[in-house]
C-alpha positions in Angstrom: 20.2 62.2 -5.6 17.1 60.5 -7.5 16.7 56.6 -6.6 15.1 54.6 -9.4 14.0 51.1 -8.9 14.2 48.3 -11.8 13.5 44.6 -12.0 16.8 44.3 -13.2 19.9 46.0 -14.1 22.6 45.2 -17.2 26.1 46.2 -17.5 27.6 46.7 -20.5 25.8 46.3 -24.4 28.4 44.5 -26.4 26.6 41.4 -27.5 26.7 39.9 -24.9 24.9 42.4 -22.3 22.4 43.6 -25.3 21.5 39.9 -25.7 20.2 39.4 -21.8 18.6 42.7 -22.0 16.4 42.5 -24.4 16.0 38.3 -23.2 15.1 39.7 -19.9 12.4 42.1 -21.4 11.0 39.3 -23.8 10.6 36.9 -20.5 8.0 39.8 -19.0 10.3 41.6 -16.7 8.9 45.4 -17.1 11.7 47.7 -16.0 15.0 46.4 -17.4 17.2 49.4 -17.6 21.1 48.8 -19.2 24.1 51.0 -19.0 27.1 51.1 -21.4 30.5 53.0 -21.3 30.5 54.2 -24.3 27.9 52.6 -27.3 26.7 49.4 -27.9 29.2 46.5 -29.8 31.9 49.6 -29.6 34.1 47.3 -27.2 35.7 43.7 -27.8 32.4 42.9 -29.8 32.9 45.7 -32.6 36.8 44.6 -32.8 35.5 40.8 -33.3 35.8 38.4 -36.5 32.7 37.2 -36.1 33.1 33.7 -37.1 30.4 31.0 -35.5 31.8 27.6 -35.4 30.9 24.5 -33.8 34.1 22.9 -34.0 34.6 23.5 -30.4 36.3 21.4 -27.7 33.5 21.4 -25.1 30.1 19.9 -25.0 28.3 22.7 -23.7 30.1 25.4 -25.7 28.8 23.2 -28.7 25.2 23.3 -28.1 25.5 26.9 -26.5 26.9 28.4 -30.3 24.2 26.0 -31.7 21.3 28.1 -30.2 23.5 31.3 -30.8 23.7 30.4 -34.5 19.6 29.8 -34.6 18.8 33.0 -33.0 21.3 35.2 -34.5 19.9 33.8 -38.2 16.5 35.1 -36.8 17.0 38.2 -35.6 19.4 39.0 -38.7 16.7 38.0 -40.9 13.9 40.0 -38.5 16.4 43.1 -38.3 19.7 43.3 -39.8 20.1 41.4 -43.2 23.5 40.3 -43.9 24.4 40.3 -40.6 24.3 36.7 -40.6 25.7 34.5 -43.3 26.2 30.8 -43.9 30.0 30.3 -45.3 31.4 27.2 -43.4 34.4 26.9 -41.8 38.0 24.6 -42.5 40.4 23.8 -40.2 43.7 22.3 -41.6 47.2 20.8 -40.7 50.2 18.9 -42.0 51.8 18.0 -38.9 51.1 14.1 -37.9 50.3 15.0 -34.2 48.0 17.9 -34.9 46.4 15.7 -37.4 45.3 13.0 -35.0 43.8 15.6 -32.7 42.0 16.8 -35.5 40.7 13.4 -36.2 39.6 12.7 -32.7 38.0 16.1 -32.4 35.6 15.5 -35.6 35.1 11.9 -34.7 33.8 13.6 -30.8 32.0 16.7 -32.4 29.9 14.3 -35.1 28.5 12.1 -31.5 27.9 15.3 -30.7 25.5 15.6 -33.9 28.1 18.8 -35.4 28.0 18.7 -39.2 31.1 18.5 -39.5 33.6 16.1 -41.3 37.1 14.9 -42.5 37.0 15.9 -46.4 40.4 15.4 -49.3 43.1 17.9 -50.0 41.7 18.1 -53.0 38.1 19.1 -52.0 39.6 21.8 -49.6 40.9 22.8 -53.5 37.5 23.4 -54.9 36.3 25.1 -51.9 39.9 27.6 -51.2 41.8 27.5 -54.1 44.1 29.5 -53.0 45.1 27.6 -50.5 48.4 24.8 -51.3 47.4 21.2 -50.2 50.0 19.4 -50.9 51.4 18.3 -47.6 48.5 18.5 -45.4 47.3 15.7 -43.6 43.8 16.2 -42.0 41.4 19.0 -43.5 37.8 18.9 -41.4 34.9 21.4 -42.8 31.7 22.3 -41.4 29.4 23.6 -44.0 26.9 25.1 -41.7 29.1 27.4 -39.6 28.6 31.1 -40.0 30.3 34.6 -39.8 28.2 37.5 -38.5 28.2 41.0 -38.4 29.1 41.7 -34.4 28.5 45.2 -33.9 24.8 45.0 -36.0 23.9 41.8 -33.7 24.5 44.1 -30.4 22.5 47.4 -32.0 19.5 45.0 -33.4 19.6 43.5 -29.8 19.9 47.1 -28.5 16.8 48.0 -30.9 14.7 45.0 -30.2 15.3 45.3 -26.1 14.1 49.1 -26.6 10.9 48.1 -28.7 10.3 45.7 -25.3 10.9 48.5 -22.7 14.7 48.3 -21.9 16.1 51.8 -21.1 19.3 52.3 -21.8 21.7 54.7 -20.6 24.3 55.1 -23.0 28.2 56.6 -22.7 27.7 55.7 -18.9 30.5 55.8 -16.5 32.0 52.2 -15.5 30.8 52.3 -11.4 30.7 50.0 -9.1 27.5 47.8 -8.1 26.8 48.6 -4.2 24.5 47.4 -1.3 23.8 43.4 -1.2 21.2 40.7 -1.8 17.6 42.6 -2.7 18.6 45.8 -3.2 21.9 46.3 -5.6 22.2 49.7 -6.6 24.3 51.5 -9.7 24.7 54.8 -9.5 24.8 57.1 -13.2 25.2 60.8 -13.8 23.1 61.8 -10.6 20.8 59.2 -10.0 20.5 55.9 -8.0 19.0 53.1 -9.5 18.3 50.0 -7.5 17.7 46.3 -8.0 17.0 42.8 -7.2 19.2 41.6 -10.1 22.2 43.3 -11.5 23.8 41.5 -14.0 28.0 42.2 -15.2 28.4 42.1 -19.3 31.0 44.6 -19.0 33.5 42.0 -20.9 37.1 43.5 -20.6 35.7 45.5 -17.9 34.3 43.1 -15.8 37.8 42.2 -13.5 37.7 45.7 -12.0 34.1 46.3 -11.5 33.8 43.0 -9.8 36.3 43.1 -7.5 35.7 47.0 -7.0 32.0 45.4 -6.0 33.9 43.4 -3.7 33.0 40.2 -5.4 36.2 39.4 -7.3 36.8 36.5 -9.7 39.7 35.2 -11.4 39.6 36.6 -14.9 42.1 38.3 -16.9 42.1 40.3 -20.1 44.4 40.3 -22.8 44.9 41.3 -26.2 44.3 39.8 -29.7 45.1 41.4 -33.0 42.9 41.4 -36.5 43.4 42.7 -39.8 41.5 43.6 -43.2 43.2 42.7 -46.0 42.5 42.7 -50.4 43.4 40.1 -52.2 44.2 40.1 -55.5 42.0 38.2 -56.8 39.3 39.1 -54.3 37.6 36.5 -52.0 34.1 35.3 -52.3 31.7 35.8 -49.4 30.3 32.6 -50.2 34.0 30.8 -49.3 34.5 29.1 -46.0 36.4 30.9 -42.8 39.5 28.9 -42.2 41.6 27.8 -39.4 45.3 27.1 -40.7 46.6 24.8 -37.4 49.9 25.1 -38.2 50.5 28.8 -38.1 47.7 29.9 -36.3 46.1 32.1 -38.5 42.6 32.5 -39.1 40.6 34.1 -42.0 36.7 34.9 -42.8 35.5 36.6 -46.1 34.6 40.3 -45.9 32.5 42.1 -48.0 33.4 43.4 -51.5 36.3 40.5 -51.4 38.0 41.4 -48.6 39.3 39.1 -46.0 39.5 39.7 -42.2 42.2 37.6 -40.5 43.9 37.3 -37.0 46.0 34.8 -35.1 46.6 33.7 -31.5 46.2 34.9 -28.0 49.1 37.3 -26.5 50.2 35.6 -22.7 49.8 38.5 -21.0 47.4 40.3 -19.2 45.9 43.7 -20.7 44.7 47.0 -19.2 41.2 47.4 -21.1 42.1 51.1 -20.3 45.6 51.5 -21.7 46.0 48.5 -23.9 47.4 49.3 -27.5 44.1 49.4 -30.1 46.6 49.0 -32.9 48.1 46.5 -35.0 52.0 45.4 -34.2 53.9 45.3 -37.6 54.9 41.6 -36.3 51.5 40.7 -36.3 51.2 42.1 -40.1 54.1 40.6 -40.9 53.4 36.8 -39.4 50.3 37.3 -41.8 52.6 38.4 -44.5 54.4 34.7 -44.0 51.6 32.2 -43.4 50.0 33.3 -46.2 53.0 33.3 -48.6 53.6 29.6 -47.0 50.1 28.4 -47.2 48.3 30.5 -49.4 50.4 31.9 -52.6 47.6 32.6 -54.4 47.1 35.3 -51.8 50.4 36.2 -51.0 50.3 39.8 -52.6 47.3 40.6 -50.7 47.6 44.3 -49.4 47.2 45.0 -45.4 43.6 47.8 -45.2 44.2 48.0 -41.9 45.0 46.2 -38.5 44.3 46.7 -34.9 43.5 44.9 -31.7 40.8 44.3 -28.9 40.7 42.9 -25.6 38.8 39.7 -24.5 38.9 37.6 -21.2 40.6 34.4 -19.9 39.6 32.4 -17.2 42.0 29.4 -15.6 39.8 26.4 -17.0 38.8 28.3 -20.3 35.6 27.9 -20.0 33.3 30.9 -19.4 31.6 32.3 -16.4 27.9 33.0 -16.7 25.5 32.7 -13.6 25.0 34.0 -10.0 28.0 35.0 -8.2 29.2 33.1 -5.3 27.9 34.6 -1.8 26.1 37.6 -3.6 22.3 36.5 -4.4 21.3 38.4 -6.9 24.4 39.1 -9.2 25.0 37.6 -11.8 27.6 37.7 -14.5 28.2 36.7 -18.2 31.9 36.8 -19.6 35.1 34.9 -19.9 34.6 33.0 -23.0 38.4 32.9 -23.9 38.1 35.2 -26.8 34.9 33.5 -28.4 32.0 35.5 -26.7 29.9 36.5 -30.2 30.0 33.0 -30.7 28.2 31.9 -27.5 26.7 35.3 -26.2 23.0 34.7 -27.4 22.8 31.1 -25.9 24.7 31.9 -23.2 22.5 35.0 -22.5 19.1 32.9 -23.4 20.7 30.2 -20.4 21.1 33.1 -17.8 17.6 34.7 -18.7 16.2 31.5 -17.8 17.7 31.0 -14.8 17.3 34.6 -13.9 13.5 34.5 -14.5 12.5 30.9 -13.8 15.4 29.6 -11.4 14.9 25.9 -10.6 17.1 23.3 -10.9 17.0 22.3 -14.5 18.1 26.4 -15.3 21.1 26.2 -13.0 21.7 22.7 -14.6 22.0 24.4 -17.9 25.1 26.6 -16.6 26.8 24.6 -14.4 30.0 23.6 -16.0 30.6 27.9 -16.7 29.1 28.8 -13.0 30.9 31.3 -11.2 30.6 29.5 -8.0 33.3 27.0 -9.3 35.8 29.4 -8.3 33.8 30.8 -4.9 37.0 29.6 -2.4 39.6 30.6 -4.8 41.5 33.7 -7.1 44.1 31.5 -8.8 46.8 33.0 -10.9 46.9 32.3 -14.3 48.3 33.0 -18.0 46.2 33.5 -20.9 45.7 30.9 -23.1 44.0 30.1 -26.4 40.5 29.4 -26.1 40.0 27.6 -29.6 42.2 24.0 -29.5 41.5 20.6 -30.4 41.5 19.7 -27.0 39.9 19.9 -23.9 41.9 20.5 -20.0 43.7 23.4 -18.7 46.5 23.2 -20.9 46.0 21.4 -24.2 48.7 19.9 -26.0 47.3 21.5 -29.9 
């Protein structure tokens, strides 16, 4: 068997992995070479909304989708126009104790300097009129958040990384990373290819590869569900995603007036393998309601088609990029709770840095997500929805 050596080695080219290849390349490293199972963004990233918010509950998730949002506006406008697009995004309620969370939280993001604010019923009107405001109580918009076209991000990151020197090996077999500190190795189709730095971007994938690596951590996937839809009257690209509190549906416009829309998290963990990549006709159906409820003007929209993806929880919901615990060397990027195409290229810009550079103010930069946080322990855990109002374990809305 041929042996290989590399300065570093990526698994997995959803965003997330394409990101902190081609970061790795632009820092100087000359042999990056990056495998992927089957092509690049065809895993949770090509089943993604896409939607780029700051309305967050978490400091450094805030600032991380911040620096996302700036570079994926570059490299759209560099490589892949209209793959990034300024829309905003509205988050509403009409129940009173949803609507004081919703208060705090825009009161905590704005000292966090996120342009974001409490607007009128009647504003949300002009900018959705579809949507019945009657009853609600809080409505908070960010005008600067963003939708983005997933898959395109991943292939212009694919692109750019190759235009740099990253190799990839495509429609790669998912292995297992051998040997120890110095010299990892990955094995593909009958070579060897060894390392000082491997890094895990294998998203739904990355539970069994780790702990087949002996170097497990307490993740678990699970599946959400998203749907295309036409609307009557069509849906400008121009109008904001939104965030319906109450019945947990979200919504982003599509192109030629279609909307994409999904809701929240199923409590249960998911076989990336044998998960079902369909749509449940409940999951139609609760999209059927909420919008008859809140949005009649959209009620007769028509159902394009529906399916589902898998993303990854963690116990604290907050993600797990950096070196693994007792394993110098590896690192890993993934866990962000269903939200990684927000926060992948920060997030991969952080771990580049440390990667590269090290030092203490890099490993500063990651330390609320680090992997180490969970070095003496594999807790159990259920799934839970990544985007709330609030931070802790187990938030209240």
């Amino acid at each position: 068997m041929a042996v290989e050596h590399a300065d570093a080695l990526v698994i997995g080219a959803g965003v997330s992995g394409a990101a902190v290849a081609y970061h790795l390349a632009r820092r100087g490293l000359r042999r990056v070479i990056a495998f992927e199972a089957f092509t690049p963004g065809a895993g949770a990233t090509g089943r993604a909304a896409g939607i780029v918010s700051e309305q967050l509950w978490d400091r450094w998730d805030v600032e991380v989708v911040r620096e996302s949002k700036a570079e994926y506006a570059a490299l759209a406008a560099r490589t892949a126009p209209g793959a990034y697009r300024t829309n905003g995004f509205v988050r509403w309620t009409s129940d009173e104790g949803v609507a004081g969370a919703l208060r705090e939280r825009v009161s905590e993001l704005r000292s966090w300097g996120v342009d974001v604010q409490l607007i009128e019923p009647s504003e949300l009107s002009r900018l959705l009129p579809a949507v019945r405001t009657d009853d609600l109580l809080a409505v908070a918009y960010a005008p600067t958040d963003a939708v983005v076209a997933p898959s395109a991000l991943a292939e212009a990151y694919v692109a750019e990384g190759r235009r740099l020197g990253v190799e990839w090996r495509l429609v790669a077999p998912v292995g297992k990373v051998l040997g120890g500190p110095g010299a990892w190795s990955w094995s593909d189709r009958g070579a060897t290819y060894t390392s000082p730095v491997v890094v895990v971007a294998a998203g739904a994938w990355s539970k069994q590869l780790l702990r087949a690596s002996g170097f497990p951590l307490p993740l678990a996937p699970y599946r959400t569900q998203a749907a295309v839809l036409t609307v009557p009257t069509g849906v400008p690209e121009t109008a904001p995603s939104f965030d319906d509190l109450d019945s947990d549906v979200y919504a982003r416009p599509e192109e030629n007036g279609r909307l994409l829309a999904g809701d929240g998290t199923e409590r249960v963990e998911a076989d990336p393998e044998t998960f079902v990549p369909t749509g449940d006709p409940e999951f139609v159906a609760h999209l059927a309601e909420s919008f008859a409820e809140r949005l009649p003007g959209w009620a007769e929209a028509k159902l394009v088609r529906a399916w589902a993806g898998v993303c990854v929880a963690t116990p604290d919901r907050r993600a797990m990029v950096g070196p693994v615990a007792g394993a110098p060397g590896l690192y890993t990027i993934t866990g962000f709770n269903g939200f990684g195409v927000m926060r992948a290229a920060g997030a991969a810009a952080r771990l580049t840095e440390l990667i590269v550079g090290g030092g203490e103010a890099a490993a500063a930069r990651l330390a609320t997500v680090s992997p180490a946080r969970f070095a003496s322990q594999l807790p159990e855990f259920t799934p839970h929805d990544g985007f709330t109002l609030q931070a802790g374990d187990d938030p209240e809305f």
